[in-house]
C-alpha positions in Angstrom: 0.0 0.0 0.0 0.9 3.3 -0.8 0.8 6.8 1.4 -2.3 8.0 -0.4 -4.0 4.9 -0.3 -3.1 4.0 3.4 -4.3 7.6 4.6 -7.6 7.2 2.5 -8.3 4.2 4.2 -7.7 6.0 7.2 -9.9 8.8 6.5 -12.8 6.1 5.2 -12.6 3.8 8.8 -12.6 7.5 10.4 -15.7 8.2 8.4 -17.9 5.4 8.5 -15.5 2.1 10.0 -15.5 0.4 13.2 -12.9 -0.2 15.7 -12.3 -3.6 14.0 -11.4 -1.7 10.5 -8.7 -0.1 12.8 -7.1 -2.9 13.7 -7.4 -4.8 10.5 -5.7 -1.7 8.8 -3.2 -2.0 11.8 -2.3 -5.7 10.7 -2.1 -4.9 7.3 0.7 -1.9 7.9 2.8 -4.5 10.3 3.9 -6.0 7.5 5.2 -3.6 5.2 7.4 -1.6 8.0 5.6 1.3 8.9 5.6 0.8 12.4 5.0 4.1 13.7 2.1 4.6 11.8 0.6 1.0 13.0 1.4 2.3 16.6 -0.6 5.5 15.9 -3.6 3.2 14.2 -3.6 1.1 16.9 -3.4 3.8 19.6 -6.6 5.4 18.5 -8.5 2.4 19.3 -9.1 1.4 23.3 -11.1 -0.9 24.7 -12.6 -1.7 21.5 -14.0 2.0 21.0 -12.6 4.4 17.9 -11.2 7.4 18.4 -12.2 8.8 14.9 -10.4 12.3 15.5 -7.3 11.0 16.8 -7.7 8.8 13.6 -7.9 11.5 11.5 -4.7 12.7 12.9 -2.8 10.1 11.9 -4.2 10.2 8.4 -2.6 14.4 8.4 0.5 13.2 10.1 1.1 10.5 7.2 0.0 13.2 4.8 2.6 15.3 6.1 5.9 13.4 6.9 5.2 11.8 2.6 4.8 15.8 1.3 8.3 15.7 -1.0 11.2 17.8 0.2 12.0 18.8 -3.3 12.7 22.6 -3.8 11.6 22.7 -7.3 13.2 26.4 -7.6 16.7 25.1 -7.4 15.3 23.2 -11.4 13.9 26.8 -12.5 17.4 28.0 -14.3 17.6 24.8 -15.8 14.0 24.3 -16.7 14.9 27.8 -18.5 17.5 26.6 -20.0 15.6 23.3 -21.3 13.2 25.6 -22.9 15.8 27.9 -24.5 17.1 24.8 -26.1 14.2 23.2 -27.3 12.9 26.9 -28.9 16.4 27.4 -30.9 16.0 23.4 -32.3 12.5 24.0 -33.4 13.7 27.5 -34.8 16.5 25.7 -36.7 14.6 23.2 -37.6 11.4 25.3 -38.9 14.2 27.5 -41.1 15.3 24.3 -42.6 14.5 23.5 -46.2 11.5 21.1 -46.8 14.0 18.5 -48.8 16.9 18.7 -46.4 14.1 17.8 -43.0 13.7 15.2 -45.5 16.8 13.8 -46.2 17.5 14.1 -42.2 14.3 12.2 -41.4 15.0 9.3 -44.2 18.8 8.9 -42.3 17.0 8.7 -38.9 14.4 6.1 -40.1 17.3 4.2 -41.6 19.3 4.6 -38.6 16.5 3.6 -36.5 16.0 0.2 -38.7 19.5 -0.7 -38.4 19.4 -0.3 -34.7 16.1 -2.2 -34.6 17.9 -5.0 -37.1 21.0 -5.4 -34.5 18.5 -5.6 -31.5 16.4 -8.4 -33.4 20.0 -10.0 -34.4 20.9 -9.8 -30.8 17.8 -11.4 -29.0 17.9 -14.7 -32.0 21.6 -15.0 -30.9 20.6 -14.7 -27.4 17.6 -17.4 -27.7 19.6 -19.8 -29.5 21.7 -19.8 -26.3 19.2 -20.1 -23.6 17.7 -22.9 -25.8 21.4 -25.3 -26.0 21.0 -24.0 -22.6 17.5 -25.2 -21.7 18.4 -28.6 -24.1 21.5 -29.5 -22.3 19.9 -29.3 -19.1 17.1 -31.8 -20.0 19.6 -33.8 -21.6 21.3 -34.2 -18.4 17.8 -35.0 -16.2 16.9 -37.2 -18.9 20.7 -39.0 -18.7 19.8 -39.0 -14.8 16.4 -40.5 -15.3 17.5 -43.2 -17.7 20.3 -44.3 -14.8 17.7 -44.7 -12.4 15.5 -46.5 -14.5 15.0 -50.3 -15.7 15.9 -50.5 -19.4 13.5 -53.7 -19.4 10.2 -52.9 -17.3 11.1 -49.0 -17.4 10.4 -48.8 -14.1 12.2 -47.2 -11.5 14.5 -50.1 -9.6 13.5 -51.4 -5.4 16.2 -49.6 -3.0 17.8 -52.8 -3.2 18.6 -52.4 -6.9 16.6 -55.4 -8.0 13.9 -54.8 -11.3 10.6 -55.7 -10.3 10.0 -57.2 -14.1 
């Protein structure tokens, strides 16, 4: 469970759930590590009654301790920058000549085939391997299988390596 979907639940049982919900959500948080936030679940049930506000307390705690910490105005000047880049290429490129944007889109299809041509190559060079793989493996639990077994009756000999044919 995520933070949003843990502090929904949290807001639902404070809505309209039952001291039981509580705990339920309580076990279901033990597992994945939060324990703080199953003490506080927990905690805002006693004696089998729910305490829906300080339920709802928990649910803003959560909401605030998982708020990112990311200054996004450190990212501004390069965000700029980003732009300023993207602007010229589309300048460039819309000053281009129709048969040269062309030309520079057939060598990037072309390019983009050969690429596509060595990752095909690739994964049928890849899955012949895994397949000698995959055949020498059975060869050698079928090699195993036929030691074990009666070349007569087929069947598996007793423990005391006598056929029962």
């Amino acid at each position: 469970m995520n933070a949003a979907s843990i502090i929904e639940e949290i807001e639902l049982i404070a809505e309209i759930g039952e001291a039981e919900d509580a705990l339920g959500l309580s076990r279901r948080l033990v597992g994945q590590g939060d324990t703080a936030w199953v003490i506080d679940v927990r905690r805002a049930v006693t004696h089998g009654v729910l305490d829906r506000d300080a339920l709802r307390a928990v649910a803003g705690w959560i909401a605030e301790v998982m708020k990112p910490t990311v200054d996004w105005g450190l990212f501004a000047g390069q965000l700029a920058d980003v732009e300023a880049g993207l602007r010229a290429a589309l300048a460039a490129d819309a000053a281009m000549p129709r048969a040269e944007r062309r030309e520079r889109s057939a060598r990037q299809w072309i390019a983009q085939q050969r690429y596509e041509e060595r990752v095909g190559d690739y994964s049928a060079k890849v899955e012949v391997v895994n397949r000698e793989r995959g055949r020498a493996r059975n060869e050698a639990q079928a090699a195993a299988v036929r030691a074990k077994t009666c070349p007569e009756c087929f069947q598996v000999p007793a423990a005391n390596g006598e056929c029962c044919g």
